[in-house]
C-alpha positions, 0 to 999 in steps of 0.5 A: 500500500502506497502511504506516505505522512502528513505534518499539519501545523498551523503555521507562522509568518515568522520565518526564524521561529518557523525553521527552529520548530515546523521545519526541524520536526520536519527534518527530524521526521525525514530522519526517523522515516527515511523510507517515507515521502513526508508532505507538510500543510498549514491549517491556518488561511492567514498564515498561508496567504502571506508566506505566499505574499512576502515569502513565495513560499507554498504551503498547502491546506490539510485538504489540498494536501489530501487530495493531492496525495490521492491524486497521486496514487497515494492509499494511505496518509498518517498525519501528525497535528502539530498543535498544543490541543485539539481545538478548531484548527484540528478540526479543520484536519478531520474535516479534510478526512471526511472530505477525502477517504473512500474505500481506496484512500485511508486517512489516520490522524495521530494526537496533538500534545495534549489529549489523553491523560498520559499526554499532560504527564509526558508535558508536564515532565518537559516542563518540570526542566524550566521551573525547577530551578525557580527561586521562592519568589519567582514564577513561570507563566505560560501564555496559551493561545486558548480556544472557543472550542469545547477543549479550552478545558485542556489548559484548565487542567494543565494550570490544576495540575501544576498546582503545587509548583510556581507555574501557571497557564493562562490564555490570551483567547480564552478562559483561563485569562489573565486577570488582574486580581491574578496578578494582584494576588501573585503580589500578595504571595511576595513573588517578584520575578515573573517568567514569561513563556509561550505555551504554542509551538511556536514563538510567534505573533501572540508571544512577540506582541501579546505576551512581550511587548511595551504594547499597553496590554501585553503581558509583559506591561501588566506585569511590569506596572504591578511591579514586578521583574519580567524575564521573557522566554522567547522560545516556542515549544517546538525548539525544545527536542523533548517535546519534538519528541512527544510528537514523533512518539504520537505518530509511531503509536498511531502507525504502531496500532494501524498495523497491529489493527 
C-alpha cells in the first residue's frame, strides 16, 4: 500500500521561529522515516496567504494536501497535528478526512500534545526542566493561545495540575485569562520575578506582541506596572527536542496500532 505522512501545523509568518520548530520536526521526521515521502500543510488561511505574499513560499491546506496525495496514487496518509490541543484548527484536519477517504484512500490522524491523560504527564515532565530551578519568589507563566472550542478545558487542567509548583497557564483567547486580581494576588504571595513563556509551538505573533511587548496590554506591561521583574522566554515549544519528541512518539503509536489493527 502506497502511504506516505502528513505534518499539519498551523503555521507562522515568522520565518526564524518557523525553521527552529515546523521545519526541524520536519527534518527530524525525514530522519526517523527515511523510507517515507513526508508532505507538510498549514491549517491556518492567514498564515498561508502571506508566506505566499512576502515569502513565495507554498504551503498547502490539510485538504489540498489530501487530495493531492490521492491524486497521486497515494492509499494511505498518517498525519501528525502539530498543535498544543485539539481545538478548531484540528478540526479543520478531520474535516479534510471526511472530505477525502473512500474505500481506496485511508486517512489516520495521530494526537496533538495534549489529549489523553498520559499526554499532560509526558508535558508536564518537559516542563518540570524550566521551573525547577525557580527561586521562592519567582514564577513561570505560560501564555496559551486558548480556544472557543469545547477543549479550552485542556489548559484548565494543565494550570490544576501544576498546582503545587510556581507555574501557571493562562490564555490570551480564552478562559483561563489573565486577570488582574491574578496578578494582584501573585503580589500578595511576595513573588517578584515573573517568567514569561509561550505555551504554542511556536514563538510567534501572540508571544512577540501579546505576551512581550511595551504594547499597553501585553503581558509583559501588566506585569511590569504591578511591579514586578519580567524575564521573557522567547522560545516556542517546538525548539525544545523533548517535546519534538512527544510528537514523533504520537505518530509511531498511531502507525504502531494501524498495523497491529
Amino acid at each position: 500500500m502506497k502511504s506516505a505522512i502528513l505534518l499539519a501545523s498551523f503555521g507562522t509568518t515568522f520565518k526564524k521561529t518557523r525553521e527552529l520548530t515546523i521545519e526541524t520536526i520536519y527534518q527530524e521526521l525525514k530522519s526517523a522515516y527515511p523510507n517515507w515521502s513526508i508532505y507538510q500543510a498549514y491549517t491556518s488561511n492567514i498564515v498561508r496567504k502571506r508566506i505566499q505574499e512576502h515569502e513565495g513560499l507554498t504551503r498547502l491546506s490539510p485538504l489540498e494536501a489530501l487530495e493531492s496525495l490521492k491524486a497521486e496514487g497515494y492509499q494511505k496518509v498518517y498525519v501528525q497535528p502539530l498543535h498544543v490541543i485539539s481545538g478548531s484548527e484540528v478540526d479543520k484536519i478531520y474535516q479534510a478526512q471526511r472530505e477525502t477517504t473512500d474505500q481506496d484512500f485511508q486517512v489516520k490522524i495521530a494526537r496533538p500534545l495534549l489529549d489523553i491523560y498520559p499526554d499532560y504527564q509526558d508535558l508536564l515532565s518537559v516542563l518540570d526542566q524550566d521551573i525547577q530551578d525557580l527561586s521562592h519568589d519567582e514564577v513561570m507563566v505560560y501564555m496559551a493561545h486558548g480556544t472557543q472550542a469545547p477543549q479550552f478545558t485542556s489548559y484548565v487542567t494543565l494550570d490544576y495540575m501544576l498546582a503545587d509548583k510556581p507555574a501557571y497557564v493562562r490564555c490570551v483567547e480564552s478562559y483561563p485569562e489573565l486577570e488582574e486580581d491574578f496578578i494582584k494576588d501573585l503580589r500578595q504571595k511576595g513573588v517578584k520575578t515573573v517568567h514569561l513563556r509561550p505555551l504554542m509551538l511556536v514563538a510567534g505573533d501572540h508571544a512577540h506582541n501579546d505576551m512581550a511587548s511595551e504594547d499597553p496590554d501585553s503581558w509583559q506591561t501588566q506585569f511590569e506596572n504591578y511591579g514586578f521583574h519580567v524575564k521573557i522566554h522567547l522560545e516556542g515549544l517546538g525548539e525544545d527536542p523533548a517535546i519534538r519528541q512527544l510528537y514523533l512518539k504520537h505518530l509511531g503509536e498511531l502507525m504502531e496500532d494501524d498495523h497491529a489493527g
